[in-house]
PQR file of N, CA, C, O and H, with PARSE charges and radii, in Angstrom:
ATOM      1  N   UNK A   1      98.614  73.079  92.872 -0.4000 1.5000
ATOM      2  CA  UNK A   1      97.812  73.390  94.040 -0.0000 2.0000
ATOM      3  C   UNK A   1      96.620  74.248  93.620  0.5500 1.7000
ATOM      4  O   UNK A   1      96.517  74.852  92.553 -0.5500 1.4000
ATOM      5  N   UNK A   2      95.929  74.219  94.401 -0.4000 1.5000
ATOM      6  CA  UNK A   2      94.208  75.097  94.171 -0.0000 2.0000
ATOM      7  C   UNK A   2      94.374  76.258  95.397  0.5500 1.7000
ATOM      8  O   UNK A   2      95.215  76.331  96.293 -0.5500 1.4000
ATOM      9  H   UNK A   2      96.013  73.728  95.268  0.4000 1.0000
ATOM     10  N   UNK A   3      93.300  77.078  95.089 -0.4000 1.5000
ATOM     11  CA  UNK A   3      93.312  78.349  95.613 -0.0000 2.0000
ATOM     12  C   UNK A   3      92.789  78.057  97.429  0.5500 1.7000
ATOM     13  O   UNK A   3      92.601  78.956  98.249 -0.5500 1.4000
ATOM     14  H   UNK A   3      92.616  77.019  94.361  0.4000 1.0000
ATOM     15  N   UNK A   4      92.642  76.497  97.695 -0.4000 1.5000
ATOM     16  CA  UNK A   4      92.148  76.431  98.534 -0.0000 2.0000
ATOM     17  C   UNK A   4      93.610  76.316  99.663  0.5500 1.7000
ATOM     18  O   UNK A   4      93.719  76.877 100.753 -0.5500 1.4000
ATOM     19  H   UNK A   4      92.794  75.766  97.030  0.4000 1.0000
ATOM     20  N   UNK A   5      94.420  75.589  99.118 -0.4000 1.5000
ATOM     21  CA  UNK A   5      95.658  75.005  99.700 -0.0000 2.0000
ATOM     22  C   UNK A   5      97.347  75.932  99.116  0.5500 1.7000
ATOM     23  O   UNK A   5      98.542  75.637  99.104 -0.5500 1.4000
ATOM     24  H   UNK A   5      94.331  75.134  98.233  0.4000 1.0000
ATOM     25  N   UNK A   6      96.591  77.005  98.750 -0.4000 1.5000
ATOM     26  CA  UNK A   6      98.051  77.925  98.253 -0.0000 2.0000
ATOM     27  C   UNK A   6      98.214  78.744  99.644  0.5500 1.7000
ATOM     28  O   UNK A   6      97.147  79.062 100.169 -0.5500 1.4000
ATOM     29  H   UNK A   6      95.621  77.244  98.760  0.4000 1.0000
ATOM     30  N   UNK A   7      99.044  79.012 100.111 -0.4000 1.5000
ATOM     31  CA  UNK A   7      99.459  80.144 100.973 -0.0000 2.0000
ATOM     32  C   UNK A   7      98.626  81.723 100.502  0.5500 1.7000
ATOM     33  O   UNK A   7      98.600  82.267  99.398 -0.5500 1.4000
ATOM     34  H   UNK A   7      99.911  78.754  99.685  0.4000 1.0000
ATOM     35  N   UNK A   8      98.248  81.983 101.290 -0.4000 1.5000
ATOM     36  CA  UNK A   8      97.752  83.564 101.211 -0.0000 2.0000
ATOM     37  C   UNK A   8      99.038  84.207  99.958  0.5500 1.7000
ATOM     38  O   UNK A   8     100.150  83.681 100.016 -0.5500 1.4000
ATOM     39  H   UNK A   8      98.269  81.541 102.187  0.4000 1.0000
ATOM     40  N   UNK A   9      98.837  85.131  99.073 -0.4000 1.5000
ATOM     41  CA  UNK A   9      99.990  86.131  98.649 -0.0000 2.0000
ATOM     42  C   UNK A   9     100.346  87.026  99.501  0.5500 1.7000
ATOM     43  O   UNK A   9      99.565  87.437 100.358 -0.5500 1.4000
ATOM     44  H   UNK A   9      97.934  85.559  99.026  0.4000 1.0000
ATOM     45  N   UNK A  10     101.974  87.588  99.344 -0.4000 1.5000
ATOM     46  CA  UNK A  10     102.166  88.240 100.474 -0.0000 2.0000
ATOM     47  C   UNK A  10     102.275  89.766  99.617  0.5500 1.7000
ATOM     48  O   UNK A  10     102.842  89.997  98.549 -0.5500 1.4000
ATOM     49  H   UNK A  10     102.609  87.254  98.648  0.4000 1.0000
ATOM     50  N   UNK A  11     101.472  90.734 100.559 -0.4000 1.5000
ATOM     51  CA  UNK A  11     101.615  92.126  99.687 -0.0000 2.0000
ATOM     52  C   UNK A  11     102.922  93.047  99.714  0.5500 1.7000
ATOM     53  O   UNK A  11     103.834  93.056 100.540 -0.5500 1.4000
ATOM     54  H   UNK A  11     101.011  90.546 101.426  0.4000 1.0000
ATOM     55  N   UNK A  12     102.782  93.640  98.832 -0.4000 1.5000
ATOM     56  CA  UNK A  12     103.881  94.239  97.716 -0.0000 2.0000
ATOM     57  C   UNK A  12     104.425  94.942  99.440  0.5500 1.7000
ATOM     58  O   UNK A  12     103.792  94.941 100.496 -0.5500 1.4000
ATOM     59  H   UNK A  12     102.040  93.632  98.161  0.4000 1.0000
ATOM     60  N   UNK A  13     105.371  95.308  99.233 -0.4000 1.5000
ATOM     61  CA  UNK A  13     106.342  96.643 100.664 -0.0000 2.0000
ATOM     62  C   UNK A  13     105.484  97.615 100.556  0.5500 1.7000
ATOM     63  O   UNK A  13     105.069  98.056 101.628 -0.5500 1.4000
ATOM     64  H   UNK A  13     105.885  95.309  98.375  0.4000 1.0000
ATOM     65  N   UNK A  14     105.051  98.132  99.514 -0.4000 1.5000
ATOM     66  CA  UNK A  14     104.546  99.487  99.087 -0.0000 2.0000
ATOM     67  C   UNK A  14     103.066  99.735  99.683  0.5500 1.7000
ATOM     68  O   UNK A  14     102.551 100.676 100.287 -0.5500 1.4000
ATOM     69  H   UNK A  14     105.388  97.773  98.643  0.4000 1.0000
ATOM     70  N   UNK A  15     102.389  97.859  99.036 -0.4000 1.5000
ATOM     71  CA  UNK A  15     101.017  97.902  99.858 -0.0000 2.0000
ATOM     72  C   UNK A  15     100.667  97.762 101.065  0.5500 1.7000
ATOM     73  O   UNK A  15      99.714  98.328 101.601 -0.5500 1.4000
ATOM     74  H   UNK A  15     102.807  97.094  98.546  0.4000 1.0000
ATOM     75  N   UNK A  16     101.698  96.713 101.747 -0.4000 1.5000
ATOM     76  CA  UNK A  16     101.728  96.736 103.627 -0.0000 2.0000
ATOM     77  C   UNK A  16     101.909  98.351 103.644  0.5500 1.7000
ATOM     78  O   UNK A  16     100.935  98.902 104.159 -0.5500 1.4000
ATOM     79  H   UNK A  16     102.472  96.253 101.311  0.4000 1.0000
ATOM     80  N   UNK A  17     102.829  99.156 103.244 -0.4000 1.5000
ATOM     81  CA  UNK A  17     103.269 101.026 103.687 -0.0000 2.0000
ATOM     82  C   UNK A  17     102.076 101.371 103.579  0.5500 1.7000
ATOM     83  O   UNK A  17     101.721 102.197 104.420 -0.5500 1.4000
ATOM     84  H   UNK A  17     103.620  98.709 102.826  0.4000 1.0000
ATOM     85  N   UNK A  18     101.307 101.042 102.842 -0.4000 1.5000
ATOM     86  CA  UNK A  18     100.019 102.075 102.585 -0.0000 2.0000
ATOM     87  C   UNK A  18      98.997 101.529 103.584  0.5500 1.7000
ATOM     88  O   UNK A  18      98.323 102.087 104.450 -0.5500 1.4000
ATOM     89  H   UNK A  18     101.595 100.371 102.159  0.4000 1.0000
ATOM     90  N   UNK A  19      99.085 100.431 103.240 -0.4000 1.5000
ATOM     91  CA  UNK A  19      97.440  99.955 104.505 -0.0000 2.0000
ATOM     92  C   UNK A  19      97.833 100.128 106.381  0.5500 1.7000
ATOM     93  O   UNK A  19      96.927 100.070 107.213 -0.5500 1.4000
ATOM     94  H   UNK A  19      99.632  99.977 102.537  0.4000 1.0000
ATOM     95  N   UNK A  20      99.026 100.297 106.699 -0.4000 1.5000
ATOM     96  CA  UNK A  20      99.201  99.970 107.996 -0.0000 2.0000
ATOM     97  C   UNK A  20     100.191 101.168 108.436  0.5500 1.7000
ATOM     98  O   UNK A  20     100.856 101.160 109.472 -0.5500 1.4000
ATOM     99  H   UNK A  20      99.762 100.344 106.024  0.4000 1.0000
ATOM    100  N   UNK A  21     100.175 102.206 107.465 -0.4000 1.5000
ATOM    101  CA  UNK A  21     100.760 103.598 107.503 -0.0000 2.0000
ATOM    102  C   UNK A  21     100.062 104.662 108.966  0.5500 1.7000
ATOM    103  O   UNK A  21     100.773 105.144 109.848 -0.5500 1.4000
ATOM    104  H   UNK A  21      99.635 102.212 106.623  0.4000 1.0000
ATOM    105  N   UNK A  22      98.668 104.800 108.879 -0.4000 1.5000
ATOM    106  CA  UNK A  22      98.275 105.071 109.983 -0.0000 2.0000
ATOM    107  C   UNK A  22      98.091 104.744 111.195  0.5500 1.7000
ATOM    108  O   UNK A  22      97.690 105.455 112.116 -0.5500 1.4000
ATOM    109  H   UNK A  22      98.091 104.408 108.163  0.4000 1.0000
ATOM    110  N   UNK A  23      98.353 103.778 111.201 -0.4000 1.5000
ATOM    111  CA  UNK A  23      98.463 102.614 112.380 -0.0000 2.0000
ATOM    112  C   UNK A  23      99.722 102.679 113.087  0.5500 1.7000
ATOM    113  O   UNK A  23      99.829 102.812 114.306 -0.5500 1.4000
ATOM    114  H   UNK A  23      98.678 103.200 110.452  0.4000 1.0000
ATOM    115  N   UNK A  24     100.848 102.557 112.102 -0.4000 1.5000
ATOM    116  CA  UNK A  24     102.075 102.890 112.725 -0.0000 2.0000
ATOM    117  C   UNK A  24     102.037 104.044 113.145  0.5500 1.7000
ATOM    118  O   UNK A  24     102.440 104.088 114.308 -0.5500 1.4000
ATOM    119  H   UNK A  24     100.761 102.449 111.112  0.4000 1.0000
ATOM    120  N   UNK A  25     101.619 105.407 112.583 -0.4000 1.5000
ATOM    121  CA  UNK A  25     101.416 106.487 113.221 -0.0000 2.0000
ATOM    122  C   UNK A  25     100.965 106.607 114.271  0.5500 1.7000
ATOM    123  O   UNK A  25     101.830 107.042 115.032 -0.5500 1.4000
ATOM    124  H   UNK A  25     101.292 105.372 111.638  0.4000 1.0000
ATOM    125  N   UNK A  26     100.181 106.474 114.677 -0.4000 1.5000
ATOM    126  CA  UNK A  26      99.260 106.128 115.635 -0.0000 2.0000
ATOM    127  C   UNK A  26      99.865 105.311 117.058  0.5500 1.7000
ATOM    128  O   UNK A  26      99.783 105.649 118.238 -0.5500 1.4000
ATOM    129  H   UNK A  26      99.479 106.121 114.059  0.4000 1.0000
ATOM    130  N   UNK A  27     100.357 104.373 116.568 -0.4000 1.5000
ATOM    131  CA  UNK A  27     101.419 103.699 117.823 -0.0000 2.0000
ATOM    132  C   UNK A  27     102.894 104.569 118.113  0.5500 1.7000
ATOM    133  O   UNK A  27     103.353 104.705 119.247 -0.5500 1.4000
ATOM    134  H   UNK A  27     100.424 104.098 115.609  0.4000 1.0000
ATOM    135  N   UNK A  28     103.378 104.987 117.184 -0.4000 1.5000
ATOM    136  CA  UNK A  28     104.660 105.534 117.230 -0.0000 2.0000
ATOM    137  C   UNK A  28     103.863 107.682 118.360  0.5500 1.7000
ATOM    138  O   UNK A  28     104.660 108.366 119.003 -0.5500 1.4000
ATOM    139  H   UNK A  28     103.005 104.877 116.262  0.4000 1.0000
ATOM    140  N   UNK A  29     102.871 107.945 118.257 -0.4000 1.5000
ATOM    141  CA  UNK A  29     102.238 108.826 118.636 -0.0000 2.0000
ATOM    142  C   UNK A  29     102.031 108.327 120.049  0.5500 1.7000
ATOM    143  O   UNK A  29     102.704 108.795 120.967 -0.5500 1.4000
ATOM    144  H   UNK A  29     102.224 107.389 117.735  0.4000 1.0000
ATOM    145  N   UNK A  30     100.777 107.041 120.329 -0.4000 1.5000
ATOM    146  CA  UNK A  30     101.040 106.606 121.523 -0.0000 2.0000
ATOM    147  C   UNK A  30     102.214 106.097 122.315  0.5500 1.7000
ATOM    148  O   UNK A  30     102.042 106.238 123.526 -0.5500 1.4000
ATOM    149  H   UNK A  30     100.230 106.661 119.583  0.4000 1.0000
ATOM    150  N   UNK A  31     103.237 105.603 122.011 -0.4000 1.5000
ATOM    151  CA  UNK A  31     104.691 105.447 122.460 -0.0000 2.0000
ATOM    152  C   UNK A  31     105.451 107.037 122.853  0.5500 1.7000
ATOM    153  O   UNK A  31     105.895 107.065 124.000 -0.5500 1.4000
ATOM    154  H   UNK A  31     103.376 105.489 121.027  0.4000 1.0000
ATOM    155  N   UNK A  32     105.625 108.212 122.114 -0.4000 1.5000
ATOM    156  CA  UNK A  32     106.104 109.003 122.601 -0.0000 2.0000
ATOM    157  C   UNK A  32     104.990 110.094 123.861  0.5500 1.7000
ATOM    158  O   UNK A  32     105.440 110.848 124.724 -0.5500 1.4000
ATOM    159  H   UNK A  32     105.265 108.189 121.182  0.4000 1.0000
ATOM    160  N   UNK A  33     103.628 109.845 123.583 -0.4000 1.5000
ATOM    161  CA  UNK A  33     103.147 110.591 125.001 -0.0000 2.0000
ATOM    162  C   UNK A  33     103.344 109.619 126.117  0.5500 1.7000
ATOM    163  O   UNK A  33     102.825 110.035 127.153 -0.5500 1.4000
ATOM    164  H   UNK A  33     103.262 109.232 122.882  0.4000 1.0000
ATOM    165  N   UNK A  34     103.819 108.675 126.217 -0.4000 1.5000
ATOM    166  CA  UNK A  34     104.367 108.329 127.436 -0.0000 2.0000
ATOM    167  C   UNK A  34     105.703 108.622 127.771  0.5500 1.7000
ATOM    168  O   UNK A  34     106.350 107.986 128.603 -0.5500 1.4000
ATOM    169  H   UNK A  34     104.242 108.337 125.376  0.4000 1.0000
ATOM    170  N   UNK A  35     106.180 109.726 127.031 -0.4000 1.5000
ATOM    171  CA  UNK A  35     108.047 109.439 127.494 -0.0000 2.0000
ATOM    172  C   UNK A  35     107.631 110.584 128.751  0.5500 1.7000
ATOM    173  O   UNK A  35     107.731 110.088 129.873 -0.5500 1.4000
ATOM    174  H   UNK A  35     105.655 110.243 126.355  0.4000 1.0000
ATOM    175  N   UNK A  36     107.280 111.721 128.730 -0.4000 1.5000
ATOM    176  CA  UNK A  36     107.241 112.511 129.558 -0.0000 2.0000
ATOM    177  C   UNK A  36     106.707 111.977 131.103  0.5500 1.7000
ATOM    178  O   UNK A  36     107.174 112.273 132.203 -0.5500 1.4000
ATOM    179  H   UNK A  36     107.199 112.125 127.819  0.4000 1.0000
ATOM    180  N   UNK A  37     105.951 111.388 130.884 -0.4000 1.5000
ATOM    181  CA  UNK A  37     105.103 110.201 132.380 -0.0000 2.0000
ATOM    182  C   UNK A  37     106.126 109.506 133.104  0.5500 1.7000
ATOM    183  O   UNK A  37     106.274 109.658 134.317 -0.5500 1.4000
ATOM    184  H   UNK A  37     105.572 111.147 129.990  0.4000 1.0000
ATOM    185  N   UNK A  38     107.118 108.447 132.128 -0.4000 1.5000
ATOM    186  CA  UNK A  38     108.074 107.775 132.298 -0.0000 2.0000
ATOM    187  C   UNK A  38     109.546 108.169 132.729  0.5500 1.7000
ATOM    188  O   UNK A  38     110.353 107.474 133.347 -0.5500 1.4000
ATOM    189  H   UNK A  38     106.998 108.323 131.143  0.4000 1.0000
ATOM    190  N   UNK A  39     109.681 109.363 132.282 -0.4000 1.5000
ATOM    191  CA  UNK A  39     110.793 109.651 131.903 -0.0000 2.0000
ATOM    192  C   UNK A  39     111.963 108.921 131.903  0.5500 1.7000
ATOM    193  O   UNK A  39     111.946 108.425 130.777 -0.5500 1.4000
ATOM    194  H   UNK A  39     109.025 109.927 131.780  0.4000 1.0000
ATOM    195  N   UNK A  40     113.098 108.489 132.517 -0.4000 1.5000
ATOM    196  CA  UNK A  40     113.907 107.751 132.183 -0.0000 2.0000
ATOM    197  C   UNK A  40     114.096 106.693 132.185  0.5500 1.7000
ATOM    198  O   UNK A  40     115.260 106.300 132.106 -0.5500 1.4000
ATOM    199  H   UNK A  40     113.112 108.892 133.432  0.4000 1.0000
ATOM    200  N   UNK A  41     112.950 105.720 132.284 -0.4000 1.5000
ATOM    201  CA  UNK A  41     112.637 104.509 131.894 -0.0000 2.0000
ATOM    202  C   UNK A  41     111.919 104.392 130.482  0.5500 1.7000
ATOM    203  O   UNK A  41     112.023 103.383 129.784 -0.5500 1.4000
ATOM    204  H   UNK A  41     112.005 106.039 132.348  0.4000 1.0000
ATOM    205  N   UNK A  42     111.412 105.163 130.235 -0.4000 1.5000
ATOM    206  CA  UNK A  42     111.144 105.489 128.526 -0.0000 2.0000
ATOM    207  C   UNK A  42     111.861 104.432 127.579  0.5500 1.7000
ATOM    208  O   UNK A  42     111.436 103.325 127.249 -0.5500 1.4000
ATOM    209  H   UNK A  42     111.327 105.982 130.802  0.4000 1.0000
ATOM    210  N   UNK A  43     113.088 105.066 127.216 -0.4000 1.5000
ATOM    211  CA  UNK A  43     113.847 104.567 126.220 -0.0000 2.0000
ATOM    212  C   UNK A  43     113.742 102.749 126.530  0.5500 1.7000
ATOM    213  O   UNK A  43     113.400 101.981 125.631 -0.5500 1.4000
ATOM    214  H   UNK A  43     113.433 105.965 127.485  0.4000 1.0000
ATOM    215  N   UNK A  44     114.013 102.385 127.600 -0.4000 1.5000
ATOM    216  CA  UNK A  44     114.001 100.975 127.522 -0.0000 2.0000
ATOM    217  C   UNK A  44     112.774 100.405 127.814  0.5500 1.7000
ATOM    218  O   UNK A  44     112.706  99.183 127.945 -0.5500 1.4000
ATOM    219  H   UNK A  44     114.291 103.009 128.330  0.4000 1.0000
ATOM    220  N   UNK A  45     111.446 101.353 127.979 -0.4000 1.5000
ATOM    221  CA  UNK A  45     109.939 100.902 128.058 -0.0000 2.0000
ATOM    222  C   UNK A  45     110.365 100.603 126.134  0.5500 1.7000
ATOM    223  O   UNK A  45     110.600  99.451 125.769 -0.5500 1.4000
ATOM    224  H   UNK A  45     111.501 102.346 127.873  0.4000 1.0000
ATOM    225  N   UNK A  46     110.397 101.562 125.301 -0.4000 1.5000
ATOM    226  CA  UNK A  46     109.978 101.787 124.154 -0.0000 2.0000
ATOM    227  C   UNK A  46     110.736 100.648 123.295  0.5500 1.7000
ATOM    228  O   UNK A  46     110.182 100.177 122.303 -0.5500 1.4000
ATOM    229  H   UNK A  46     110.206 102.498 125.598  0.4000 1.0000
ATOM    230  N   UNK A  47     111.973 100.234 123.687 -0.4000 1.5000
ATOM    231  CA  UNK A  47     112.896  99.470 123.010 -0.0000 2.0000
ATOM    232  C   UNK A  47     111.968  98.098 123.083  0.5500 1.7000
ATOM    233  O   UNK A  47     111.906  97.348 122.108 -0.5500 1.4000
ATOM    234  H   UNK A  47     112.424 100.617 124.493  0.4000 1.0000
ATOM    235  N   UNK A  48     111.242  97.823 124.327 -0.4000 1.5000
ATOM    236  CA  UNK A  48     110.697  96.590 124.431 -0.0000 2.0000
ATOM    237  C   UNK A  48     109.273  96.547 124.282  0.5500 1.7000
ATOM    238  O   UNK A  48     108.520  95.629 124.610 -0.5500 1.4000
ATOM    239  H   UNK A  48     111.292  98.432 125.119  0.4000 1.0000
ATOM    240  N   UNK A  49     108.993  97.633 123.757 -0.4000 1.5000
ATOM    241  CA  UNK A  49     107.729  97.759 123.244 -0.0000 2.0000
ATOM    242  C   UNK A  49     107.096  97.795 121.412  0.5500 1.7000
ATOM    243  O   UNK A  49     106.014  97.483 120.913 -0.5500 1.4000
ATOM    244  H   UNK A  49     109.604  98.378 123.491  0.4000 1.0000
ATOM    245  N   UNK A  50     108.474  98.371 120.796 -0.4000 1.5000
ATOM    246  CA  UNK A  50     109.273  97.636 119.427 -0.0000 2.0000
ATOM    247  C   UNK A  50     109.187  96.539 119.230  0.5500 1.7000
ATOM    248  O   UNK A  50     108.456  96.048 118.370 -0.5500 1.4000
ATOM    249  H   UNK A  50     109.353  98.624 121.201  0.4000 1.0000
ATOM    250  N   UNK A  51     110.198  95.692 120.282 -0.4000 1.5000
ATOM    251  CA  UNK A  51     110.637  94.300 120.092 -0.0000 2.0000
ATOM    252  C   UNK A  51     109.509  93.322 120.254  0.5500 1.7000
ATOM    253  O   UNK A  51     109.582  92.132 119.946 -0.5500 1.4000
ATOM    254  H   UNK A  51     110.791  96.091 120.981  0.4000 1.0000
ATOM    255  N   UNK A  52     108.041  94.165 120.969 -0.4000 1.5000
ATOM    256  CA  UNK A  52     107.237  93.250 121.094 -0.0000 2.0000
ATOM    257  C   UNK A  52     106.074  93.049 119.628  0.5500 1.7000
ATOM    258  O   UNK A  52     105.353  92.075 119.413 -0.5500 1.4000
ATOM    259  H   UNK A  52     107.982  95.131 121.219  0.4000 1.0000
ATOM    260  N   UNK A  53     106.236  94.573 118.611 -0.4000 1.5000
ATOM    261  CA  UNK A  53     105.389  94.307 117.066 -0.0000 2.0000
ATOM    262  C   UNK A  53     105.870  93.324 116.325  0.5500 1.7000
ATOM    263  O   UNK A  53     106.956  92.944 115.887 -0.5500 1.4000
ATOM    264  H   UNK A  53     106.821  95.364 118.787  0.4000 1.0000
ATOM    265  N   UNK A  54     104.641  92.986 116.305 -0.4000 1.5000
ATOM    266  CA  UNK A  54     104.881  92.265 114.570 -0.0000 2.0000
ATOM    267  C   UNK A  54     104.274  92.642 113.487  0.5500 1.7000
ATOM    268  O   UNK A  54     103.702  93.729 113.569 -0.5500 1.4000
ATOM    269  H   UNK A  54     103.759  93.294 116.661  0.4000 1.0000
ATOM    270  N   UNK A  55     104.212  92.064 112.452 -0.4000 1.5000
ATOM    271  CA  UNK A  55     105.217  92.123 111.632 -0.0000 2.0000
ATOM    272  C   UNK A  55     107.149  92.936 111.913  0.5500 1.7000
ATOM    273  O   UNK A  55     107.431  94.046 112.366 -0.5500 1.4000
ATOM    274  H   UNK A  55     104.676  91.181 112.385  0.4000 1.0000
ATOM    275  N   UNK A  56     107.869  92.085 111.537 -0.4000 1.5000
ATOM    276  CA  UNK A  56     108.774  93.165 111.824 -0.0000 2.0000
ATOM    277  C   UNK A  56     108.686  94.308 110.796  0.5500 1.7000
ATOM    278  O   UNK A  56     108.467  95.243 111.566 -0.5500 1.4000
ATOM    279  H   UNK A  56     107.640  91.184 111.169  0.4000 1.0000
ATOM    280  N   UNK A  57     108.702  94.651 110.018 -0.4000 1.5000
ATOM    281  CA  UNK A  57     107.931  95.503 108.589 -0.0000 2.0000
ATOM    282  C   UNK A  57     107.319  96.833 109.555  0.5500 1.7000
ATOM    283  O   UNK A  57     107.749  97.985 109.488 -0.5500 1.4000
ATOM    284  H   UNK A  57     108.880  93.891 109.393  0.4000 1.0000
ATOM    285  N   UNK A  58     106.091  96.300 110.553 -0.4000 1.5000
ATOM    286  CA  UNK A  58     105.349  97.039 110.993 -0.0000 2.0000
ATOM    287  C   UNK A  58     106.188  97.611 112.115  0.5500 1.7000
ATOM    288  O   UNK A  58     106.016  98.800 112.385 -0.5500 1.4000
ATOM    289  H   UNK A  58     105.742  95.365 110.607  0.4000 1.0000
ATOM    290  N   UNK A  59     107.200  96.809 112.900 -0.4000 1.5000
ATOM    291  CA  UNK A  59     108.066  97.155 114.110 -0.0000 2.0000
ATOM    292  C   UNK A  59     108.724  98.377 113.223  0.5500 1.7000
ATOM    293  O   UNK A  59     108.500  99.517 113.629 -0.5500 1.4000
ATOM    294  H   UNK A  59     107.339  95.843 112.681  0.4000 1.0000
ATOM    295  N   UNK A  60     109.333  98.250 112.315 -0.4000 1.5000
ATOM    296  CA  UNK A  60     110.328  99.038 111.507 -0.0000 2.0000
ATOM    297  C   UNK A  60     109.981 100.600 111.239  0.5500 1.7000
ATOM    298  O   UNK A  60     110.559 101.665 111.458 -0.5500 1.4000
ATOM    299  H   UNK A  60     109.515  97.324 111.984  0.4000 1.0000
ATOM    300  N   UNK A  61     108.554 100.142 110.563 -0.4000 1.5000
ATOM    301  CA  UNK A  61     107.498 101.579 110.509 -0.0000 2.0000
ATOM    302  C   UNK A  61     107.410 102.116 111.324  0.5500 1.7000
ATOM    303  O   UNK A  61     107.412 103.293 110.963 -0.5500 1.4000
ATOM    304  H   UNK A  61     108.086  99.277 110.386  0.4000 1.0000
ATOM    305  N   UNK A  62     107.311 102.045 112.440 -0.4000 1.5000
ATOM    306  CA  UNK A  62     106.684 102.547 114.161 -0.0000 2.0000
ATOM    307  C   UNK A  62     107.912 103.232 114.394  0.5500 1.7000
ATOM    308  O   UNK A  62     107.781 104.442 114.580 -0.5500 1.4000
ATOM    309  H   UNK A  62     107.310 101.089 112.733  0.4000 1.0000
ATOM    310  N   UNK A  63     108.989 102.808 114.431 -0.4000 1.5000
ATOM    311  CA  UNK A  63     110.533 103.196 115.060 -0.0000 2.0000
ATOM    312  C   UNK A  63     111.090 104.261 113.818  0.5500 1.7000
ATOM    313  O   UNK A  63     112.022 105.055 113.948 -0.5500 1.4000
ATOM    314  H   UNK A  63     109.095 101.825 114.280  0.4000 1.0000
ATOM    315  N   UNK A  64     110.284 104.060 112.622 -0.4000 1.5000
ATOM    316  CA  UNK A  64     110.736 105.742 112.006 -0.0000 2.0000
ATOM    317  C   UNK A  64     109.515 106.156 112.072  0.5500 1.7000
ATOM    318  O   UNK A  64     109.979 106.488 110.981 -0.5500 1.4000
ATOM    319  H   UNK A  64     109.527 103.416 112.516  0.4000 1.0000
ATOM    320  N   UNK A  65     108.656 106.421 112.175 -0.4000 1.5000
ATOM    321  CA  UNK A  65     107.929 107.241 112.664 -0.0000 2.0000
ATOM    322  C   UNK A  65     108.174 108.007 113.766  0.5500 1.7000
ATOM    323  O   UNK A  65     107.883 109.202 113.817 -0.5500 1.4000
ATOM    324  H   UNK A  65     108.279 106.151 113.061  0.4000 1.0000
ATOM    325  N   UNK A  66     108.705 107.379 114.678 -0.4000 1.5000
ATOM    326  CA  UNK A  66     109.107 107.930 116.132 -0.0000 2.0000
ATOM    327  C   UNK A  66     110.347 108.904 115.777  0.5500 1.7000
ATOM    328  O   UNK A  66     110.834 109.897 116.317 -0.5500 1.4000
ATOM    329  H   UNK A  66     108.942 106.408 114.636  0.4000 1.0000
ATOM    330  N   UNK A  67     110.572 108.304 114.849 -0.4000 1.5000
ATOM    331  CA  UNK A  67     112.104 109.155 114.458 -0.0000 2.0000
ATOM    332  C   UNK A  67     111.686 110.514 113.989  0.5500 1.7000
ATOM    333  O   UNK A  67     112.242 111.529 114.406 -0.5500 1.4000
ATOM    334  H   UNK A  67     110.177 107.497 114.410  0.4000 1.0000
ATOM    335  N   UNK A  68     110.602 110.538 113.029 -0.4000 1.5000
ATOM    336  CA  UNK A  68     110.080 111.445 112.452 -0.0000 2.0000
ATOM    337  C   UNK A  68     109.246 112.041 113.622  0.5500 1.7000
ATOM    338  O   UNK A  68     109.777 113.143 113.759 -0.5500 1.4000
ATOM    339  H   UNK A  68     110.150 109.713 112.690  0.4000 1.0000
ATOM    340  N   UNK A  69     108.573 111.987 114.248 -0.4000 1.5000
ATOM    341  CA  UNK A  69     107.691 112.881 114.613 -0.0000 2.0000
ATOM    342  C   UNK A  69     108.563 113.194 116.507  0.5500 1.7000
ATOM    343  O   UNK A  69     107.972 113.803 117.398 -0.5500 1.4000
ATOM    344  H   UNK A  69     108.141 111.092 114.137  0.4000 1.0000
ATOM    345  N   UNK A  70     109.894 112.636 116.654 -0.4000 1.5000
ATOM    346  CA  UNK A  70     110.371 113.056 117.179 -0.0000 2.0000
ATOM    347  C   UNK A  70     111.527 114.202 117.106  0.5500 1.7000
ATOM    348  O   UNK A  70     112.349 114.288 118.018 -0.5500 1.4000
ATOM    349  H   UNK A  70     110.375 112.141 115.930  0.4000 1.0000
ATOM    350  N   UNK A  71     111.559 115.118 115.933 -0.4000 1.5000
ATOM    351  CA  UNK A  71     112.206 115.602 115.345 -0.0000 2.0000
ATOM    352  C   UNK A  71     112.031 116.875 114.997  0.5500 1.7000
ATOM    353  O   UNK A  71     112.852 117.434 114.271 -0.5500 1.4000
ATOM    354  H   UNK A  71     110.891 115.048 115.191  0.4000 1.0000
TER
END
């Protein structure tokens, strides 16, 4: 195959962590200033607000982040 018809390469774990590191921050930041607004609809706003990222990679990042900066 030629470079025209190969699949994209897929980047290293380490390089998706690094390029999309602030980003997850950033969402996992916007997800918890809404718990206080919400309050006990929160947890199942946030569960389906997870389930809605993609990459899952990137879903994964977001939900420890939350872990972390909920802590």
């Amino acid at each position: 195959m030629n470079d025209l018809t190969d699949p994209p390469a897929k980047p290293s774990r380490a390089a998706f962590h690094q390029q999309n590191q602030a980003r997850a921050e950033a969402e996992a930041q916007r997800l918890l200033a809404a718990k206080q607004q919400m309050g006990g609809r929160w947890l199942a706003w946030v569960a389906a607000e997870l389930y809605a990222l993609s990459p899952a990679p990137f879903a994964q990042m977001v939900r420890r982040e939350l872990e972390r900066l909920s802590q």
